[in-house]
C-alpha positions in Angstrom: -45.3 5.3 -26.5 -48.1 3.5 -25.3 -48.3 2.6 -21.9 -48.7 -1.0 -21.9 -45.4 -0.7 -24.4 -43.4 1.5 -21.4 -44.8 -1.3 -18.5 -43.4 -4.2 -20.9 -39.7 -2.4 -21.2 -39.9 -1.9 -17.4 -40.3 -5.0 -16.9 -37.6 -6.4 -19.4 -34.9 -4.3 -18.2 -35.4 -5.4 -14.5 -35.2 -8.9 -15.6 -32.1 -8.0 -17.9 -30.6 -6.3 -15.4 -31.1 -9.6 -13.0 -30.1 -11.5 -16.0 -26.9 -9.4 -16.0 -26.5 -9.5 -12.6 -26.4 -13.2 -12.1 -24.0 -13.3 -15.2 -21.3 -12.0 -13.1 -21.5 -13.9 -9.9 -18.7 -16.6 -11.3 -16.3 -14.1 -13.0 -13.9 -13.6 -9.6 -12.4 -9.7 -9.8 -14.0 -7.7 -12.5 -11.9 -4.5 -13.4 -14.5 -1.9 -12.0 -17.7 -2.7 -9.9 -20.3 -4.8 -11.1 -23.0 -2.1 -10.6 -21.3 0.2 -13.2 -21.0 -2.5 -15.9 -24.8 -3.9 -15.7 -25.3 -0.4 -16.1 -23.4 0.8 -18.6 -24.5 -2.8 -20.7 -28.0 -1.2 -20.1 -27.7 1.7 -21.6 -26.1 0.3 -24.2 -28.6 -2.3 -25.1 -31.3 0.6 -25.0 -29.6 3.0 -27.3 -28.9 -0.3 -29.9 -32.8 -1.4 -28.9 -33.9 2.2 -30.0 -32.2 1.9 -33.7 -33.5 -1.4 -34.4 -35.6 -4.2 -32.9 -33.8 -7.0 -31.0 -34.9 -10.7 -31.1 -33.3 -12.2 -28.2 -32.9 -9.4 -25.7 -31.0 -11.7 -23.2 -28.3 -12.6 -25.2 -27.8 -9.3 -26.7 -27.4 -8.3 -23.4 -25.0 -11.0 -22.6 -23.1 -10.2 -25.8 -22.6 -6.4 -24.7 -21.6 -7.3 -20.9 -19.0 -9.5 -22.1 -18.0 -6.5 -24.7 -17.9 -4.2 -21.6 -15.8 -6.3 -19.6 -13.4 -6.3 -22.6 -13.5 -2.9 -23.1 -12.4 -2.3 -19.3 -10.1 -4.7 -19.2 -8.4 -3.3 -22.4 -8.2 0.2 -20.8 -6.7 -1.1 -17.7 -4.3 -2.9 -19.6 -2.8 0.1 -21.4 -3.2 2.3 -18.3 -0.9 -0.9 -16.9 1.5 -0.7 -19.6 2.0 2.9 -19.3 2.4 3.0 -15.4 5.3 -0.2 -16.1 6.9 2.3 -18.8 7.7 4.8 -16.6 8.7 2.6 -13.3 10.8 0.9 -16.2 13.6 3.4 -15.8 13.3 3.6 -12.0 14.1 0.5 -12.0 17.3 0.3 -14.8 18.5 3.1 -12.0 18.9 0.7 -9.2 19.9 -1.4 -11.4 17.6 -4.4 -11.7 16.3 -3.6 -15.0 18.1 -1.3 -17.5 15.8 0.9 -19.3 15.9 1.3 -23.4 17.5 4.9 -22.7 21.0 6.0 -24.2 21.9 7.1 -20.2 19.2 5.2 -17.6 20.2 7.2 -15.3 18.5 10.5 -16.7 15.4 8.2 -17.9 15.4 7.1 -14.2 15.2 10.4 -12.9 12.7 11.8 -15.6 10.5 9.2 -14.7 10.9 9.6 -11.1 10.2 13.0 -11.6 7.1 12.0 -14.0 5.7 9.4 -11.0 6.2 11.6 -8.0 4.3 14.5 -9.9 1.4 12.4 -11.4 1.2 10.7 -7.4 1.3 14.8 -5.8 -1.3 15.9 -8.3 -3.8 12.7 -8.6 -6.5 11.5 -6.1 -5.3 8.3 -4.6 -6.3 7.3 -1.5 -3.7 6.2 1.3 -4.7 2.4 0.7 -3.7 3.0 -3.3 -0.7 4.8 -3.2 0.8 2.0 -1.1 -0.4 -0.6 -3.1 0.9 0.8 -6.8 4.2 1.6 -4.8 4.6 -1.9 -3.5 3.8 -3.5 -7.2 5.5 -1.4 -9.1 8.1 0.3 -7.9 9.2 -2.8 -5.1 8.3 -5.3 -7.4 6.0 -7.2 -5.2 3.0 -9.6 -6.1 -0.1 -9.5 -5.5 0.2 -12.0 -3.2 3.2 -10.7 -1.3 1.3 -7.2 -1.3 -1.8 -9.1 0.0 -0.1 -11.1 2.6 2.1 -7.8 4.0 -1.2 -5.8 4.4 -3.1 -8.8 5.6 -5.6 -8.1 2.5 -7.4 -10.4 0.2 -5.6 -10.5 -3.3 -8.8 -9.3 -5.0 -9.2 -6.3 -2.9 -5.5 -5.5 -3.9 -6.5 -5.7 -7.7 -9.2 -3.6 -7.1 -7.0 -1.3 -5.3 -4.3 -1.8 -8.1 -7.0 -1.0 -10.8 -8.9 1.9 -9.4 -5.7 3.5 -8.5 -4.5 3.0 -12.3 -7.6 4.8 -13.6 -7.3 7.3 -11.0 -3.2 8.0 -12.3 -3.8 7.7 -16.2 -6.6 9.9 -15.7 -4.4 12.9 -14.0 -1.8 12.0 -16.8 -4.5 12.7 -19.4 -5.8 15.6 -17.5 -2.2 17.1 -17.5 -1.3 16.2 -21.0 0.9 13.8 -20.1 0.1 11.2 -22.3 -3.5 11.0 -24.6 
């Protein structure tokens, strides 16, 4: 490669990654932080840059962001659902939802068991445990949960979200689900 050639694709990703950047400032909460997805657009746009030449860099670019925001979304979205399936028969226990199970009782208290040992062996921090406690398993907003802990909403979704990774990725770790 040419030097002149390395200075020019310097020089575009800094601009794509401004281009990025600026892309984002009117999307409210994104699921993880902005830094990571500009990134991880980046890389992506130089690996599909190295197989074939691109005509319109920025919205190829733009194109990928918005397919990395999906992807993340998606992801949180089934780490959500999985997280609601086992608070599911917590809740037919007390008796405000009843679960699918033949006897929610037992469901209840292998999902209690399930919870309290994915929350003893993940990472959560103080902050996250609360707030995946209060939504889930007291059935609290985000608003409510925001307002209690004197919070911005969009700081709990980010604590929401980051906690979520944190627990599907100990359930993965332990073979609890794929």
């Amino acid at each position: 490669m040419a030097t002149g050639e390395a200075s020019w694709n310097v020089e575009l990703l800094a601009a794509l990654r401004s281009f990025l950047d600026g892309e984002l400032d009117d999307r409210g909460p994104l699921p993880v932080p902005r830094e990571d997805l500009v990134g991880e657009a980046l890389v992506r746009f130089l690996v599909a840059s190295a197989k074939q030449p691109i005509r319109s860099p920025f919205a190829y670019a733009r194109t990928i962001l918005l397919n990395v925001i999906r992807d993340h979304i998606r992801k949180l979205q089934s780490w959500n659902k999985m997280i609601e399936a086992m608070v599911g028969g917590l809740r037919g226990a007390n008796g405000d939802d009843v679960g699918r199970h033949a006897d929610p009782e037992d469901a209840a208290l292998d999902n209690r068991e399930l919870v309290s040992y994915l929350l003893k062996n993940s990472t959560l921090s103080p902050i996250q445990e609360k707030v995946i406690h209060m939504i889930y398993f007291d059935g609290m907003s985000i608003t409510e949960v925001a307002n209690e802990l004197s919070k911005n909403p969009g700081t709990i979704l980010q604590h929401r979200d980051r906690g979520l990774e944190k627990l599907a990725r100990c359930a993965e770790k332990l073979g609890v689900c794929r």
